[in-house]
Structures are given as C-alpha cells and as structure tokens.
C-alpha positions as CSV (number, residue, x, y, z in Angstrom):
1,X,-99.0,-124.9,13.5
2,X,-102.5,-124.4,14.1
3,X,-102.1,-120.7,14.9
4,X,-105.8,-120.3,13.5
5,X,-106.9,-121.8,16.8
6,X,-104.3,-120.4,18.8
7,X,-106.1,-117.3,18.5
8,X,-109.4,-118.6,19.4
9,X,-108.0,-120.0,22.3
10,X,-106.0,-116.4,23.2
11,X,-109.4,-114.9,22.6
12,X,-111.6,-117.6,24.8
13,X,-109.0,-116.6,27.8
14,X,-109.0,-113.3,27.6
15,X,-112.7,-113.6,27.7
16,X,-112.0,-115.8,31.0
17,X,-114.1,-118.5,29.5
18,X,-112.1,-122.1,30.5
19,X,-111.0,-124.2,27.6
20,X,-109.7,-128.1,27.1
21,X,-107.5,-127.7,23.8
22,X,-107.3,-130.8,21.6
23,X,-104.3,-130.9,19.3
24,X,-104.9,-134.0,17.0
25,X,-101.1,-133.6,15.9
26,X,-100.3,-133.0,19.8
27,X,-102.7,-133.9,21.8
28,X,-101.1,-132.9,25.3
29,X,-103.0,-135.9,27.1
30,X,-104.8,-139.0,25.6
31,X,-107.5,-138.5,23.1
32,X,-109.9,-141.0,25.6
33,X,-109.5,-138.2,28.3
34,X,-110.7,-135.3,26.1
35,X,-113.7,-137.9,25.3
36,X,-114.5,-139.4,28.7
37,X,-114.9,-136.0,29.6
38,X,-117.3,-135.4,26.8
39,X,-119.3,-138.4,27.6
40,X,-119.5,-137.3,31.1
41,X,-120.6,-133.4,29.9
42,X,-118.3,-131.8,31.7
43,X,-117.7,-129.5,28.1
44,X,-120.8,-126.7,27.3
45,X,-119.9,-127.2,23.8
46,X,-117.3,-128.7,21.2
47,X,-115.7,-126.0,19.1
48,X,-113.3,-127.2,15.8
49,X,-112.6,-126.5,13.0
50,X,-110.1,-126.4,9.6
51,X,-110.7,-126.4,5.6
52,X,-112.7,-128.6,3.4
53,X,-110.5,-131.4,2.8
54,X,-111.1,-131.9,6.3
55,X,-114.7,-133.1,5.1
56,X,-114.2,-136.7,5.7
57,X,-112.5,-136.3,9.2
58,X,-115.4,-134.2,10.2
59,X,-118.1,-136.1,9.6
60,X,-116.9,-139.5,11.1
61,X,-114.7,-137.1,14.1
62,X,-118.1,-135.5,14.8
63,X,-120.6,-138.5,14.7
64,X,-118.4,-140.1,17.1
65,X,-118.8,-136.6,19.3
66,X,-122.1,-136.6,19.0
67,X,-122.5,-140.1,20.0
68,X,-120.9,-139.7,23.0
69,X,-123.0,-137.0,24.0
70,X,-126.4,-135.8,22.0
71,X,-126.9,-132.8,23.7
72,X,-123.4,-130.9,23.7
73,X,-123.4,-128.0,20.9
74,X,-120.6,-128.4,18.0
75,X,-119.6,-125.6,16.7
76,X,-117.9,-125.7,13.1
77,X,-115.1,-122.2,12.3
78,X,-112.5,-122.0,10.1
79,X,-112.1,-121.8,5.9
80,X,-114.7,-124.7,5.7
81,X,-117.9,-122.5,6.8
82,X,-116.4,-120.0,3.5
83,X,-116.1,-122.3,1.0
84,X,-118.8,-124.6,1.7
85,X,-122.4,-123.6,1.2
86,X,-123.9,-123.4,4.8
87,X,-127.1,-125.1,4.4
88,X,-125.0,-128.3,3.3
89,X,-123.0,-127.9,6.2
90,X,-125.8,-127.8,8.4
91,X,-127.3,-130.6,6.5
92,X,-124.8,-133.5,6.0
93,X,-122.2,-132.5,9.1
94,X,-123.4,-133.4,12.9
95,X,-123.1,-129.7,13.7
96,X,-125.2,-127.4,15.9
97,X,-123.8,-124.0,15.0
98,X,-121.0,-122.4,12.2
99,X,-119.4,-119.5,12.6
100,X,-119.1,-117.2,9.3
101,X,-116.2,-115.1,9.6
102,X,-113.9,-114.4,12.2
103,X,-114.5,-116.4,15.6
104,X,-113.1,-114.2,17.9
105,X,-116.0,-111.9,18.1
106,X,-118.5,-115.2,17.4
107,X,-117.7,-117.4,19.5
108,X,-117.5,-116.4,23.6
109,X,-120.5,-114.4,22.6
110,X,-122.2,-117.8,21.6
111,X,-120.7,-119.9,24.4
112,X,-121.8,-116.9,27.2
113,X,-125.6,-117.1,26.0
114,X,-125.4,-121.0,25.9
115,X,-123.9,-120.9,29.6
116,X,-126.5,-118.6,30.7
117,X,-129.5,-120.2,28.6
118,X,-129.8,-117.0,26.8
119,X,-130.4,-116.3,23.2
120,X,-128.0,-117.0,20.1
121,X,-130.2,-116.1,17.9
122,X,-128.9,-112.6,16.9
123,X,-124.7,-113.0,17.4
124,X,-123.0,-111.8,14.3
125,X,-121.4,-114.1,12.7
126,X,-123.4,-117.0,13.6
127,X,-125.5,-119.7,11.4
128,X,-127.9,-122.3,12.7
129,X,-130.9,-123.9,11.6
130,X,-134.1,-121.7,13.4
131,X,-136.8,-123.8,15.2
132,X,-138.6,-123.7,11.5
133,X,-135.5,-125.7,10.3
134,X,-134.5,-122.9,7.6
135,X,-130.9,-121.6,7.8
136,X,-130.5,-118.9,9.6
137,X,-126.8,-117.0,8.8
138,X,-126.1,-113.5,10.4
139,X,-123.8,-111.0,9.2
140,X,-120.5,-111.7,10.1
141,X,-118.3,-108.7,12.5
142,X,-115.4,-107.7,11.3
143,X,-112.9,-107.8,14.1
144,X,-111.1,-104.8,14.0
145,X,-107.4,-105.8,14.6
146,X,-106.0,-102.4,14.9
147,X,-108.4,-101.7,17.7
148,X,-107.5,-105.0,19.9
149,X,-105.0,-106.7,21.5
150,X,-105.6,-110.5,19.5
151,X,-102.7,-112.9,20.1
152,X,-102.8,-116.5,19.6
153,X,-102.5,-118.5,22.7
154,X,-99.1,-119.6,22.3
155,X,-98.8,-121.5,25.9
156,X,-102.1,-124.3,24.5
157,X,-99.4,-125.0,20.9
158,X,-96.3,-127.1,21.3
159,X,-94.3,-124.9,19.0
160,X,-91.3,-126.7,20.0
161,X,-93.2,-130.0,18.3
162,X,-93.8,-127.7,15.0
163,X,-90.4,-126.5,14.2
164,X,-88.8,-129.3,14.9
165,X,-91.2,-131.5,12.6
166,X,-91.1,-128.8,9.9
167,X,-89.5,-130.2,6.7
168,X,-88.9,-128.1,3.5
C-alpha cells in the first residue's frame, strides 16, 4: 500500500493544491493519460518517489518524463533522498528538486512558490543545485504529528486492490 504517498496526497488537499495521483500497481486510468497530460503541461510539477532499489525504475521512469516535457520540475521524496548521497542524486537522476525529510511540510510550500514564480530557495527540507551548480540541502522540518491533523488520503489508494492481493 503506498500509504507513504497517501499522506502526501492528504497533505496536498488539505493544502487545496489539485493533484493527478499515479498508482503504478493501480493506476486508476491509463498510464498514456497521466503522460499526454504531461506532454501537454497541464501538471506544475511531477512529484514521486520510493527507496533505492527503485534506482533503475527512476532513472529510465524519469528520462522518459523529462522527455516529454523539459521544463516541468520533478521532485524526488521518500527513503531514497536518506540513503542516497544527495549530490549523486542530483547528478545521475533527471531530477529538479529532493526533499530531505518529511514532505508534508516540503512539498506545497515548494509547489505554492513554483505556482507563484516565487522563491524555493529557503523551504526546509528542500535540496537543489543553486544557479552556481553546488548542492544546496536545507534543514529538514520536523513535522510535528502531535500538533496536526496528517491522514493519508485514503479515497486516491485502492485499498480494496491491496488486501485483496496481499499474500503471507
């Protein structure tokens, strides 16, 4: 269950910031929508993410993004930007921005400046390469659960899918 994202995506409505969820195990319409829609920019930016055996899938998952449209943002979360030194990130993946930590306080905060044309530079939480080219990697915000009301967006996962494929 990617419950990881589920709270993204509870966290980008609450936020009232409009979302296309893409379910690779579920995708709830064809993949070639989700990229005709890309190709067309109707999306401000492409968010994923997921852990470092991912790598692979990545790479060839976001060339092929990119490809289809050069100037839309990707943004890389999950365990991948904590286990994998940064600056490699930035380097060898086709990404614009990762976000260190949780991305619940990162990431409407990144996608409201890039709506507006306003700075990034300074979100918590937030790594980029600077117009020099050198990393730059803010201090992550600790998102303090006991003071806010997180919960995944249940309605965007096919739970039903996820049980029922669940074999132990």
């Amino acid at each position: 269950v990617p419950i990881g994202m589920g709270y993204v995506l509870g966290c980008l409505e609450r936020a009232g910031i409009p979302v296309d969820f893409l379910d690779m195990h579920r995708p709830a319409a064809p993949v070639e929508n989700y990229m005709r829609n890309l190709a067309a920019g109707e999306y401000l930016a492409v968010g994923t993410g997921g852990f470092v055996y991912g790598t692979n899938w990545f790479r060839e998952t976001l060339a092929r993004l990119r490809s289809l449209s050069p100037r839309t943002p990707i943004v890389l979360g999950g365990n991948i930007t904590k286990n994998v030194r940064m600056d490699l990130l930035l380097d060898r993946l086709p990404i614009d921005f990762a976000v260190v930590g949780e991305a619940e306080s990162c990431f409407p905060e990144l996608l409201r400046a890039l709506d507006a044309g306003t700075s990034f530079e300074s979100i918590p939480g937030l790594a980029f390469k600077g117009r020099d080219g050198n990393l730059v990697r803010n201090p992550a915000r600790r998102v303090a659960l006991d003071h806010e009301d997180y919960v995944p967006a249940y309605g965007a996962i096919d739970l039903q899918y996820y049980i029922d494929s669940y074999r132990h």
